[in-house]
C-alpha positions as CSV (number, residue, x, y, z in Angstrom):
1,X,89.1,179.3,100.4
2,X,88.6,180.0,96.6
3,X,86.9,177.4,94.2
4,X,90.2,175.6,92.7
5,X,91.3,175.0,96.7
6,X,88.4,173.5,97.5
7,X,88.4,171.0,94.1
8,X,92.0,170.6,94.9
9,X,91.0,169.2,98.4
10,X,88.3,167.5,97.0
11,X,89.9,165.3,94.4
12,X,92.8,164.8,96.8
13,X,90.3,163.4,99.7
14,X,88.9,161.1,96.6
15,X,91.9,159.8,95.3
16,X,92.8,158.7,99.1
17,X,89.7,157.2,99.6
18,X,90.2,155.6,96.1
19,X,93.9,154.1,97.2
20,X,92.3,152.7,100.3
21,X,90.0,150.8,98.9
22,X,92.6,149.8,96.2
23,X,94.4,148.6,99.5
24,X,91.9,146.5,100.7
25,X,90.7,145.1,97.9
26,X,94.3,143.3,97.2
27,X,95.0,142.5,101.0
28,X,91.4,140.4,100.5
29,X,92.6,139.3,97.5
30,X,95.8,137.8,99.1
31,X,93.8,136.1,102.2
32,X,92.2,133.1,99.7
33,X,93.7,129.8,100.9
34,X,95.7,127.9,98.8
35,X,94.2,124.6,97.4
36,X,95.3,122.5,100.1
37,X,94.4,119.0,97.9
38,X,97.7,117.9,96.0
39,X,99.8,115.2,96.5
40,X,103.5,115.4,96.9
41,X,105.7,112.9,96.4
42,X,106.6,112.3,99.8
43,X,102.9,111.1,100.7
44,X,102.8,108.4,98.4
45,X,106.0,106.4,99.6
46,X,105.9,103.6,101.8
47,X,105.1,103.8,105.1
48,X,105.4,101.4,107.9
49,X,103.5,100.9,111.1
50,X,100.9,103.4,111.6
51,X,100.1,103.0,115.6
52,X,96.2,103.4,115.9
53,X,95.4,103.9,112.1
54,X,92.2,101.2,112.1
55,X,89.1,102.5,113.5
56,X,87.0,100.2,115.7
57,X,83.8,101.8,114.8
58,X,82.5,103.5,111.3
59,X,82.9,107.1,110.9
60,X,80.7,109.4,109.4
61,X,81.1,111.1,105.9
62,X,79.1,114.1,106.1
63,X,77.5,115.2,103.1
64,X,74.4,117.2,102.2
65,X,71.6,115.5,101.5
66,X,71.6,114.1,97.8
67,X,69.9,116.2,95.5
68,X,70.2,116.4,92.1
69,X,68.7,118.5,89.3
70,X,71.2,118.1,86.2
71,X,73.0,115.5,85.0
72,X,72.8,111.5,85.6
73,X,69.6,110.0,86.8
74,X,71.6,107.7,89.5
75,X,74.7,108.3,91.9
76,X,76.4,107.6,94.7
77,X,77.4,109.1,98.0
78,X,80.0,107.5,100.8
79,X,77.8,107.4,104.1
80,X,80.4,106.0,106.4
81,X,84.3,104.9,106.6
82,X,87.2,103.2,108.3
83,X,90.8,103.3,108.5
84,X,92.0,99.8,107.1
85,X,94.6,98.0,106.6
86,X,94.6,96.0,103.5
87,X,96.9,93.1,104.2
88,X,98.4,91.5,100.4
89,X,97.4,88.4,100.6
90,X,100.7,86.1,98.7
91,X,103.4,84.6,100.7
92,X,106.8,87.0,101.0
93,X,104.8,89.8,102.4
94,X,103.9,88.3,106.2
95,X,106.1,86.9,109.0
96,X,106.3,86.2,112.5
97,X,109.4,86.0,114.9
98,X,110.3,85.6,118.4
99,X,110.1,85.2,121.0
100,X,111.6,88.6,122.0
101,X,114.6,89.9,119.4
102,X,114.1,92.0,116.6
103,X,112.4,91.3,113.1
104,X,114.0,92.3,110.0
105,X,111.8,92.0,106.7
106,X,111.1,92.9,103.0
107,X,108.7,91.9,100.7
108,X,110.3,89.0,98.7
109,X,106.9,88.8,96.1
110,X,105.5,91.3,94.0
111,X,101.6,91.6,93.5
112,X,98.6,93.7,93.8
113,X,96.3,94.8,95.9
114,X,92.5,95.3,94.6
115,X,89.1,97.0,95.7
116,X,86.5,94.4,97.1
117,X,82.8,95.9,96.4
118,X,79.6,94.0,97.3
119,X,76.3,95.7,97.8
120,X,72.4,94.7,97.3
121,X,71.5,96.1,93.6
122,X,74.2,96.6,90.4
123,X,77.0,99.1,90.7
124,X,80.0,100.8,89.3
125,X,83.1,100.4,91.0
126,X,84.9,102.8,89.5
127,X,81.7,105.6,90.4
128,X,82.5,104.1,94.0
129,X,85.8,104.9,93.7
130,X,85.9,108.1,92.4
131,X,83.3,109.3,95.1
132,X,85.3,108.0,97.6
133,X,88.4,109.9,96.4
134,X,85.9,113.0,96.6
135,X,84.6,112.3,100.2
136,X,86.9,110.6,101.9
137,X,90.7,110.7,100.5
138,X,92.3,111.7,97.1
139,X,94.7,108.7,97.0
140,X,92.3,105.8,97.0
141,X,92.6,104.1,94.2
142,X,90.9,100.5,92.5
143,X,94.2,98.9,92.8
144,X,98.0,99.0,93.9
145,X,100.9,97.4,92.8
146,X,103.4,96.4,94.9
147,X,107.1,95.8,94.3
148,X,109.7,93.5,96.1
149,X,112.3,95.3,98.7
150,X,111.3,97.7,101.2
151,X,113.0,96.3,103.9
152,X,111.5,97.1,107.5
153,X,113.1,96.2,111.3
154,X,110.9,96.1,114.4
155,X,112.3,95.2,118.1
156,X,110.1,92.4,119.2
157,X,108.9,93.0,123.4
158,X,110.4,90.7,126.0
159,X,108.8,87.1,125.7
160,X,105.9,88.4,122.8
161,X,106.3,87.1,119.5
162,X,106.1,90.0,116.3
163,X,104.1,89.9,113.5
164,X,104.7,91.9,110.3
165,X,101.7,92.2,107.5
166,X,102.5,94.1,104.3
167,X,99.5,96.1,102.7
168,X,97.9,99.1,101.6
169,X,96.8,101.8,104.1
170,X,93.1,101.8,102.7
171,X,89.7,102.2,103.7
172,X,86.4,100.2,104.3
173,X,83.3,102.3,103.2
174,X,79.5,101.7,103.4
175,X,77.8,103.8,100.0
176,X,74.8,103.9,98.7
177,X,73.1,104.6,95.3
178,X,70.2,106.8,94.3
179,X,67.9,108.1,91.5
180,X,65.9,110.9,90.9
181,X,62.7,111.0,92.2
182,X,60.8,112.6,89.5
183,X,60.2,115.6,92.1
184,X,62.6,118.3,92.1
185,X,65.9,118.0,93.1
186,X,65.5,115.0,95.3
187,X,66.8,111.8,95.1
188,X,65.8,108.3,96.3
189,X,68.0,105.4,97.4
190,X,67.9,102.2,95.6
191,X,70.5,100.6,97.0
192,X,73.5,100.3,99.1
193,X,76.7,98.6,99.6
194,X,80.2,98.3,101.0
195,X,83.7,98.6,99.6
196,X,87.0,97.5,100.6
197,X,89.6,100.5,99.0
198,X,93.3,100.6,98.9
199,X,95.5,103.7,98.0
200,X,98.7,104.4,96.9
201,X,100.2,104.8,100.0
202,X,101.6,100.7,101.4
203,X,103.5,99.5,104.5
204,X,103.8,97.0,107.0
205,X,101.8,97.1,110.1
206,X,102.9,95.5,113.1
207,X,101.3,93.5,116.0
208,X,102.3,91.4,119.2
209,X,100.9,87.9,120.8
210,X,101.9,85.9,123.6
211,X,102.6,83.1,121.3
């Protein structure tokens, strides 16, 4: 084989080798997830009657240990969490029927349904919320408005009487509050609280008694 056949092989063999990686490198390319975090429409209407949605017990929110090196010399982190319903708390949005039958509602008064924050030194609610919509759910919120209608029916069970509670499918939260230490990246805690959060998502829940 003669000189220009062998650099005719040779460039051929790179040029492959080149297109393969050229391959590759877009099938990787392709593979990133999509950003899985927006809202659409649908999840922010009214639902009714989530079976199971409170949690009897707190669950964890996992985060790394707080550190910080740049920027503000306190902050917060969510430590813990429950599933909560947030009932609204004005007449036209609870009723009770039976026994036995079938319940038809709506919410007959307007209102809104705020955060509750407590905790043992000064805070910022709106620094609690915002964490919390970074930790535990993108559609909490400080506050919800809700509208009359949003008519609901529920079949009531053989001699049980039905309740019906409007609200907002929040959560409860336990958070606390640190500062830099002064040494490295580490941060102290100088307090700690809980928080009652709403979000934008509101229904009615449902429940049974004997009387």
């Amino acid at each position: 084989m003669g000189i220009d056949s062998r650099r005719a092989s040779t460039g051929a063999a790179t040029a492959a080798l080149l297109l393969c990686f050229g391959t590759v490198g877009t099938a990787a390319a392709e593979e990133v997830p999509a950003d899985d975090t927006a809202i659409s429409a649908d999840q922010t209407t009214d639902i009714n009657d989530r079976q199971g949605w409170e949690d009897d017990t707190d669950q964890p929110v996992h985060e790394r240990t707080p550190r910080r090196c740049d920027g503000p010399s306190t902050w917060y982190s969510i430590t813990s969490k429950k599933a909560y319903h947030i009932p609204s708390w004005w007449n036209g949005t609870k009723y009770k029927d039976g026994p036995g039958g079938t319940m038809s509602v709506s919410v007959t008064k307007g209102g809104t349904i705020s955060l509750e924050v407590g905790g043992s030194i000064e805070f910022s609610s709106n620094a609690i919320v915002a964490k919390a919509k970074a930790q535990v759910s993108t559609k909490i919120t400080g506050s919800v408005t809700v509208t009359t209608g949003h008519t609901y029916t529920r079949e009531i069970g053989k001699n049980k009487y039905g309740h019906l509670q409007y609200g907002s499918w929040g959560y409860k939260v336990n958070w606390k509050k640190y500062k830099s230490s002064g040494n490295g990246c580490n941060g102290i805690e100088i307090g700690h609280g809980t928080a009652t959060l709403p979000t934008s998502e509101t229904g009615w829940k449902y429940r049974e008694t004997s009387s």
